[in-house]
C-alpha positions as CSV (number, residue, x, y, z in Angstrom):
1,X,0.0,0.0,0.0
2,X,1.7,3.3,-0.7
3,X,1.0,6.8,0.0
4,X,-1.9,7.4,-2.5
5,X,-3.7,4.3,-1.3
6,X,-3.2,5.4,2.7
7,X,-4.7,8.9,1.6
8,X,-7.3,7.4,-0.3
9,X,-8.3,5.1,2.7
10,X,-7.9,8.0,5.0
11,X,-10.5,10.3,2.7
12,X,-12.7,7.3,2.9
13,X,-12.9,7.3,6.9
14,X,-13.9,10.5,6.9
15,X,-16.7,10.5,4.5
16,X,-17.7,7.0,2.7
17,X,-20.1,9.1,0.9
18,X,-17.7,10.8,-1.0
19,X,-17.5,10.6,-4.7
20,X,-14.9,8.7,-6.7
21,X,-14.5,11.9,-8.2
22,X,-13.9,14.0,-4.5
23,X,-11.3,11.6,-3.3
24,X,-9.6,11.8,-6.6
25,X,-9.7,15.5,-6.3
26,X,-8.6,15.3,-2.9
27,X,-5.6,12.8,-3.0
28,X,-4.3,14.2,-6.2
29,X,-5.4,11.7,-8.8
30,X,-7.9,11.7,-11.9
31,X,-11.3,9.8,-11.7
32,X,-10.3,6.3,-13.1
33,X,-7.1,5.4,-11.4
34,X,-8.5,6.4,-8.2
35,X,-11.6,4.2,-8.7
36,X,-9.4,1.4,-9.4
37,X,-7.0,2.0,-6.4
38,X,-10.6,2.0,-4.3
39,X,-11.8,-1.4,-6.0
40,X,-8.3,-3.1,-5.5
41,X,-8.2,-1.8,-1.3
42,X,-11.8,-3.3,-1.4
43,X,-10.4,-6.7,-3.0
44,X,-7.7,-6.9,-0.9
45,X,-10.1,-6.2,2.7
46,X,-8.0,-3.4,3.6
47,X,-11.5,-1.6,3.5
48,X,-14.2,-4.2,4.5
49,X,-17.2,-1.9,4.0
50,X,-18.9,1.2,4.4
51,X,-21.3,2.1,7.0
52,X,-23.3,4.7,8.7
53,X,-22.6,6.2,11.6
54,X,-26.1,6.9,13.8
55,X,-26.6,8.4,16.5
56,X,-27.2,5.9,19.4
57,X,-29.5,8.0,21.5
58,X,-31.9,9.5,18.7
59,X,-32.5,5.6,18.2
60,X,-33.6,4.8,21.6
61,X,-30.3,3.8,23.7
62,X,-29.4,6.6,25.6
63,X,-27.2,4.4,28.2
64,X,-24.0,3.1,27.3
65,X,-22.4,0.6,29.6
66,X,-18.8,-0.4,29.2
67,X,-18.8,-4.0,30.6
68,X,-15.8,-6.1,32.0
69,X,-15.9,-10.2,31.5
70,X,-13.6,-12.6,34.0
71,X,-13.9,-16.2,32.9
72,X,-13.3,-18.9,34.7
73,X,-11.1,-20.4,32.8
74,X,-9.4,-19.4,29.4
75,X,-9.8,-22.8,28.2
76,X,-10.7,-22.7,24.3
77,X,-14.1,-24.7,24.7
78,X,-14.4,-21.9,27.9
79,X,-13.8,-18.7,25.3
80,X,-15.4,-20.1,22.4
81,X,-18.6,-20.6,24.2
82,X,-18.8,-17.1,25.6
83,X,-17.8,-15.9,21.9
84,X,-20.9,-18.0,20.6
85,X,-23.2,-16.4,23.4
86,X,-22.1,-12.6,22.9
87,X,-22.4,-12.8,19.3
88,X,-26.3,-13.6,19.6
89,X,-27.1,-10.3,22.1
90,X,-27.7,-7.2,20.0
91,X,-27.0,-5.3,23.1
92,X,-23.6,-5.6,22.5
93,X,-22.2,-3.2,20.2
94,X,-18.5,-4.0,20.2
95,X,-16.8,-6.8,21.8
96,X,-13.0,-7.2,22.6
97,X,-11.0,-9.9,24.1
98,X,-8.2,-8.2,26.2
99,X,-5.1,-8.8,28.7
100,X,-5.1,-8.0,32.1
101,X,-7.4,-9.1,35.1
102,X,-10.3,-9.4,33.1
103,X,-10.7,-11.4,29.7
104,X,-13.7,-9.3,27.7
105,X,-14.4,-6.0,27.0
106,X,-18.2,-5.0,26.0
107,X,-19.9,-1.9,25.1
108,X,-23.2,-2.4,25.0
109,X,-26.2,0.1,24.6
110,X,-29.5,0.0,26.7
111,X,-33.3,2.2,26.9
112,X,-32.4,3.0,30.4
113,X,-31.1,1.6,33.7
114,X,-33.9,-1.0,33.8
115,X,-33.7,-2.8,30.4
116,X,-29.9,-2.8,31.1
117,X,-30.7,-4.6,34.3
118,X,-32.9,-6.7,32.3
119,X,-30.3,-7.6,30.0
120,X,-27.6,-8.2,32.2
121,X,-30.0,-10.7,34.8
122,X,-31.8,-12.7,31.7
123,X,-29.0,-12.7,29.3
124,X,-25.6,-12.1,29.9
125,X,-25.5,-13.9,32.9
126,X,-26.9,-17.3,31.3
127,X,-23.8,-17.2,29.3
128,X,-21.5,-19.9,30.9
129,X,-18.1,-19.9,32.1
130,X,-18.7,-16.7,33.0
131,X,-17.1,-16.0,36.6
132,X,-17.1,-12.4,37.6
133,X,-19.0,-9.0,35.6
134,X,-17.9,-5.3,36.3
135,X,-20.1,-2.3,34.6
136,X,-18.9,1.1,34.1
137,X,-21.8,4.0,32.5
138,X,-20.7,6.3,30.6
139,X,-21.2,9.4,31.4
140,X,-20.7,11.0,28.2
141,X,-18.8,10.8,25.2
142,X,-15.9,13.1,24.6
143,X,-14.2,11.4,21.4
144,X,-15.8,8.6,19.1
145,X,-15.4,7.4,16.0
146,X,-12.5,8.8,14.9
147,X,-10.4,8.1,10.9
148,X,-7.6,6.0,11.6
149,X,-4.4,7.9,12.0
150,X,-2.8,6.5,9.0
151,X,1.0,7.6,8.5
């Protein structure tokens, strides 16, 4: 990937919207080779879609819970099953697996305090292998979403 295709990509994070004829503009390039620059990054999965960004609240989830996942063991069949569970609640927005004292990060989004509640007693809790579960609300957000800093 060279400099033309990181600026391309980078144009693309801003605004997926943008015409093949504004990023060529942008990055410096006429219409056609910067179509086929955009179809080969696409081929090659260095972009793996487009998507809109929406505004989580005006949809209905107001609360955003940033939830921390100890196993009780870090077995395969242990992480594999909770893997298989997440992947079914559409609560969950984003799921990580990460180092330190606990194995899985979350986000997930809720109506209020209540469906979260709801959520967390009826759903995520019936996943097994699952040995200890520490929320954190957010209070607000202060930076989301953010291009890629690509150098």
């Amino acid at each position: 990937m060279d400099n033309l295709d990181k600026k391309i990509v980078f144009e693309l994070q801003k605004n997926g919207r943008s015409s093949n004829f504004e990023i060529a503009e942008k990055v410096g390039l006429s219409p056609s080779p910067c179509l086929r620059r955009i179809k080969n990054l696409e081929k090659k999965k260095v972009i793996s879609g487009y998507t809109a960004i929406v505004d989580e609240e005006l949809f209905g989830y107001p609360v955003t819970a940033f939830v921390s996942v100890r196993l009780e063991n870090q077995t395969d069949g242990t992480l594999k099953k909770f893997e298989e569970g997440i992947s079914t609640l559409v609560e969950v927005v984003d799921c990580w697996l990460v180092t330190g004292n606990r194995d899985y990060l979350l986000r997930v989004v809720a109506e209020n305090l209540k469906t979260y509640e709801k959520f967390m007693r009826e759903d995520l809790t019936k996943i097994k292998g699952i040995a200890s579960i520490e929320t954190n609300f957010a209070l607000g957000s202060v930076k989301t979403k953010q291009p890629l800093p690509i150098k």
